[in-house]
N, C-alpha and C positions, 0 to 999 in steps of 0.2 A: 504493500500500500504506500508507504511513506516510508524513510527512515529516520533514525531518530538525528542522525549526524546530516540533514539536508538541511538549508535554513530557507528553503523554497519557502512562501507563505501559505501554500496548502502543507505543507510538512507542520512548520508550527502551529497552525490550525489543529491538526486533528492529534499532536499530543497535547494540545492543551485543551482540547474542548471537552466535555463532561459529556464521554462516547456513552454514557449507559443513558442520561437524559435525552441525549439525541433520539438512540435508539429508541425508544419511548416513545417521542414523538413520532419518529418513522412509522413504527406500529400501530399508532392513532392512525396516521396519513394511509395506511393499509386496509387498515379495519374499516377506514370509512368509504372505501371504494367496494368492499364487500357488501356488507350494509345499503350501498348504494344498488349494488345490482339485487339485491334482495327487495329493497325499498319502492322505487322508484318506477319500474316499470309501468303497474298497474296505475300511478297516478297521470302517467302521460299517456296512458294508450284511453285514460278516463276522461282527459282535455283535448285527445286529439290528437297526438302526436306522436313520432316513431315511439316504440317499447322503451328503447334504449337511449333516448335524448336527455334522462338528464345523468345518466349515464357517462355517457359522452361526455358531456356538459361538466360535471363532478372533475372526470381526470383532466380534460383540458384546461381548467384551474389550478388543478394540481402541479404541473408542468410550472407556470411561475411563481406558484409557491415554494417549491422546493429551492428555486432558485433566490428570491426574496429572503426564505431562512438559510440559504449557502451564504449571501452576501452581507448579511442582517449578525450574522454570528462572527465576520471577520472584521468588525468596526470594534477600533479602538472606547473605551467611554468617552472621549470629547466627542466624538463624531458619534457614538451614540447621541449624544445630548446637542448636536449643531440638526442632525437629520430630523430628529424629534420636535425641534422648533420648528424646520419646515414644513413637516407633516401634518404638527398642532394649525399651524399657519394655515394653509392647504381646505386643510379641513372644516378649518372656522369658515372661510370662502363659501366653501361648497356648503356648507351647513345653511349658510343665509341666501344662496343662491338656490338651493331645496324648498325651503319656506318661500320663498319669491316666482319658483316657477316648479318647483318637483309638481309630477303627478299625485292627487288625492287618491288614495286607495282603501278604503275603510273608516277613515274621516282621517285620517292623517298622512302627512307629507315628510316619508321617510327615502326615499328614489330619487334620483337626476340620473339623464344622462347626458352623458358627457363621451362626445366623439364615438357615438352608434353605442355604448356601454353603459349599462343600469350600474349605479351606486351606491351606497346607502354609504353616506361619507361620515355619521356615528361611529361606526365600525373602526375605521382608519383615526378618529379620534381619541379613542380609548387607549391605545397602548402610548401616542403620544401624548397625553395630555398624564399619563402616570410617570412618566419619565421627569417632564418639568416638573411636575409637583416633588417629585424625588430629588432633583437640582436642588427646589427653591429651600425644601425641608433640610437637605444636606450643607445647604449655604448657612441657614438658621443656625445649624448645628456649631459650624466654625466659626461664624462671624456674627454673634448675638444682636449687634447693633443694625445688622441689615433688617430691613422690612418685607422676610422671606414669607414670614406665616400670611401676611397680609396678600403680599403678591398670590401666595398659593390661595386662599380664597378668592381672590379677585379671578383666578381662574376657574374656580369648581363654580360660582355666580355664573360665570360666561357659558359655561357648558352646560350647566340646568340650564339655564335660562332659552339655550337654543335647542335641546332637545324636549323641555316641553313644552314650546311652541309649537313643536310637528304634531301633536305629542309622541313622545316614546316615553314611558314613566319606566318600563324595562330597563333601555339605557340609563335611565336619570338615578335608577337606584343600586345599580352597581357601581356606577363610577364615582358616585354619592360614599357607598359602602368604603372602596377601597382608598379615598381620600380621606375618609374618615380612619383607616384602618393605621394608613401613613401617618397623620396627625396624632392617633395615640403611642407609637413607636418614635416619634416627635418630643413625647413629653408633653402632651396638652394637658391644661391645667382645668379641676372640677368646673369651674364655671363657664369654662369653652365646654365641656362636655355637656351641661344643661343647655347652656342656647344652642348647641347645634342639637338636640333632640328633641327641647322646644320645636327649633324651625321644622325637622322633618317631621313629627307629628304635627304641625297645624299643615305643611308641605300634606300630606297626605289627605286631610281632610279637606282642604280646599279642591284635592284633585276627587275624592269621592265626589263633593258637591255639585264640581263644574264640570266632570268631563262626563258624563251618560255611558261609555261603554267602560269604564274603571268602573266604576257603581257596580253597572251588570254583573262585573266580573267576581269583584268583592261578595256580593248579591247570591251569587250563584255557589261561589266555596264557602262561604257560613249557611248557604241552606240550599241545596240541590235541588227543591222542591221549587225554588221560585226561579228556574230558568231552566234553559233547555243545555243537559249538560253531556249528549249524547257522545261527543270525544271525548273527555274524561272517561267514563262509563268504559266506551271499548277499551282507551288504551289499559284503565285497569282488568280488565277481559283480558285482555292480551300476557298481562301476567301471568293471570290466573291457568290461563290455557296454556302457554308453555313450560311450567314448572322446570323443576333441575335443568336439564337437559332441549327443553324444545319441542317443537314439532317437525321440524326440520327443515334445510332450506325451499323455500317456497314454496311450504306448507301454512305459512300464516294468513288471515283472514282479516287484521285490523287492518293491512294496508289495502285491501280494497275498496274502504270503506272509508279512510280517514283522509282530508286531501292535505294534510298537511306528513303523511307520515314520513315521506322523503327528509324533512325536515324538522320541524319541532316534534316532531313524536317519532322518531328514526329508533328513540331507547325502546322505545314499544314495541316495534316491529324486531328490535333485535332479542327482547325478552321474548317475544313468542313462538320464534322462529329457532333460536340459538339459545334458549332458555337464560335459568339466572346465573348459570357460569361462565358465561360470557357477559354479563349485566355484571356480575363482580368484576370480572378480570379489567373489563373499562375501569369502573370505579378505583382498579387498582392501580392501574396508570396515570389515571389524573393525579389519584395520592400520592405516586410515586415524582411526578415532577413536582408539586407542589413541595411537598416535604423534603426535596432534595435541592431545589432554590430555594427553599427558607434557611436549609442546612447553610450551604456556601452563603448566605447574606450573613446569618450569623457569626461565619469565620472570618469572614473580611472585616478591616481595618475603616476603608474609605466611606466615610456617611453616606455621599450619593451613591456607592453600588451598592451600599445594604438595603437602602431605600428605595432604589430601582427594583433591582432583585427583587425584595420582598414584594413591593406591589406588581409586577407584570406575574408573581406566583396569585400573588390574591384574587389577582381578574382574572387568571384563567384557572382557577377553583372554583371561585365563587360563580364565574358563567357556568363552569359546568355542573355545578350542583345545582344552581336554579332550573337548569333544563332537566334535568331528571325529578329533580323535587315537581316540576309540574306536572310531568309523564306518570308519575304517583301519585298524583293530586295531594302534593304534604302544601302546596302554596296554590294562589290563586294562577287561572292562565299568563302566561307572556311570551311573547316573541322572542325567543333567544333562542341560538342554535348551539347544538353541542358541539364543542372546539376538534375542528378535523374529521368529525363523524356526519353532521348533517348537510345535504347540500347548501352552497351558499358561495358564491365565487366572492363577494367583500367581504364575506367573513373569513375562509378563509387565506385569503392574503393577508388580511388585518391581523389572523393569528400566527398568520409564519413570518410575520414580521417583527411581534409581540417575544415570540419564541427565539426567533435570530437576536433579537437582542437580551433577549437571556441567556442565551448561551454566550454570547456576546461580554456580557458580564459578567459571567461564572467561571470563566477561562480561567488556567493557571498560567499567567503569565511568567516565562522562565525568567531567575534571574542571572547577573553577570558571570556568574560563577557557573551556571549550568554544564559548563564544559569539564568540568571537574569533579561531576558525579553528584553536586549536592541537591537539594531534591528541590522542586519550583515554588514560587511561594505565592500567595492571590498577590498582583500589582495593583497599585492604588493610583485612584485614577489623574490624571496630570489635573492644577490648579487650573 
């Protein structure tokens, strides 16, 4: 593959890069083209279209994903944190260029396209807009008198504030979540922790009151009685029906019937299909990156890569447990795709780019001495 005595920058890449988390993701990126051909046919042959279009559709994604986390992994941290500004950038753009002209699809305006390409530019905002906050928190960290806490809220304001104008309250409460997650790893003090749960509990009831399908939703998981809750319903069917083991490939029955199961309920089709041993072994992946970026942030030295680190592991936990918490009904519905498993071409680019720069950050950068046998050490990241 490489050797260790090459100082090619693919050489140095791949003995410093954390090959077992890699691998991990690969295996997602694997699983979900599985998944996919399981998934997916019956809802395109139900709309219309070839068997195998989102099939197709799936790996053609795939193709610059892999490429996005090849070159997303080989960024130094400065150029993590210059690329992440542009992107944050980018995506603010598109964000209010969405609301201005995105297509209405459900009562909300989450799509543009841009040069013949649907985007949903939330997506591409999430993993930058955790990196800044990770700068801004890591500058607080060294340089008290800076105004970093401040600036990072002026960012989480900027981002609620454009994603629930489309609405997506989905997005609004992960990236809520893991700002807040940042901030207690920060050191925030009790009375930031009251106003900020003040604000997201009145946040939340303003959005029961004013939005009509949050209501429904709310509505419908505290009493099943007062809505129509018939995807729920299968996809817990779909567990039930598959037990240990499954029914076996393209034997399952929710995706004929669910039009979302390619996607938000993909965990469904894969419990029923491939039973809950494969519903673990997912589960065990996600555990396994997440617990293995929190490991490396905890050993590192530099406030912004523990900061990073830990938040690009929180969002992509925390999405993917909200996607299966709904596929079980433990939470009310929302749009969120499971990371690498469900179709979605801006998600996942969003998250092989999330994931490139985690691994990006996790590297064991060697030091001077490497040539002498002594072992690498995490490098911290330049001022």
């Amino acid at each position: 593959m490489a050797s260790r005595a090459q100082r090619t920058p693919f050489g140095e890449w791949w003995w410093t890069v954390d090959r077992l988390m890699l691998a991990a993701i690969c295996t997602l990126m694997l699983g979900g083209i599985v998944l996919s051909l399981a998934a997916s046919p019956p809802v395109a042959a139900r709309i219309g279209l070839d068997p195998f279009y989102f099939v197709h559709r799936h790996v053609m994604y795939l193709a610059p994903a892999l490429a996005v986390l090849l070159v997303s992994s080989l960024m130094s941290p400065r150029t993590v944190r210059r690329v992440a500004l542009i992107v944050f950038a980018v995506s603010i753009v598109l964000l209010v260029a969405t609301l201005l002209h995105g297509a209405e699809v459900k009562g909300s305006r989450r799509w543009i396209t841009v040069l013949g390409v649907n985007l949903q530019a939330s997506e591409f905002l999430k993993p930058s807009f955790v990196i800044l906050v990770a700068w801004l928190f890591g500058e607080s960290a060294k340089r008290p008198e800076m105004p970093a806490n401040t600036m990072a809220l002026g960012l989480l304001l900027t981002a609620v504030t454009l994603l629930v104008l489309q609405p997506d309250f989905g997005q609004t409460l992960l990236i809520a979540g893991v700002w807040s997650a940042l901030f207690f790893m920060a050191g925030m003090r009790l009375v930031w922790v009251a106003g900020l749960g003040g604000a997201a509990l009145v946040g939340l009831m303003g959005a029961y009151y004013t939005v009509p399908h949050v209501a429904k939703r709310i509505k419908r998981f505290m009493d099943p009685a007062s809505g129509d809750t018939y995807q729920i319903d299968n996809a817990i069917e779909s567990f039930l029906r598959g037990g240990w083991f499954g029914r076996g490939p393209g034997e399952g029955t929710v995706k004929r019937i669910l039009p979302d199961s390619h996607a938000d309920f993909v965990f469904a089709v894969a419990a029923e299909e491939f039973g809950a041993m494969l519903c673990l072994i997912l589960v065990a992946l996600f555990a396994f990156i997440v617990i293995r970026a929190l490991n490396h942030a905890m050993r590192n030295h530099d406030p912004f890569v523990r900061f990073a680190s830990s938040g690009l592991a929180i969002l992509f936990g925390l999405q993917s447990a909200i996607n299966m918490s709904v596929n079980l009904h433990l939470i009310p519905a929302k749009g969120m795709t499971l990371p690498f498993i469900s179709y979605g071409g801006s998600s996942m680019l969003s998250l092989a780019y999330g994931m490139g720069m985690l691994l990006a950050l996790t590297r064991d950068r060697p030091s001077a001495d490497l040539g002498r046998g002594r072992p690498f050490v995490p490098a911290e990241s330049p001022a």
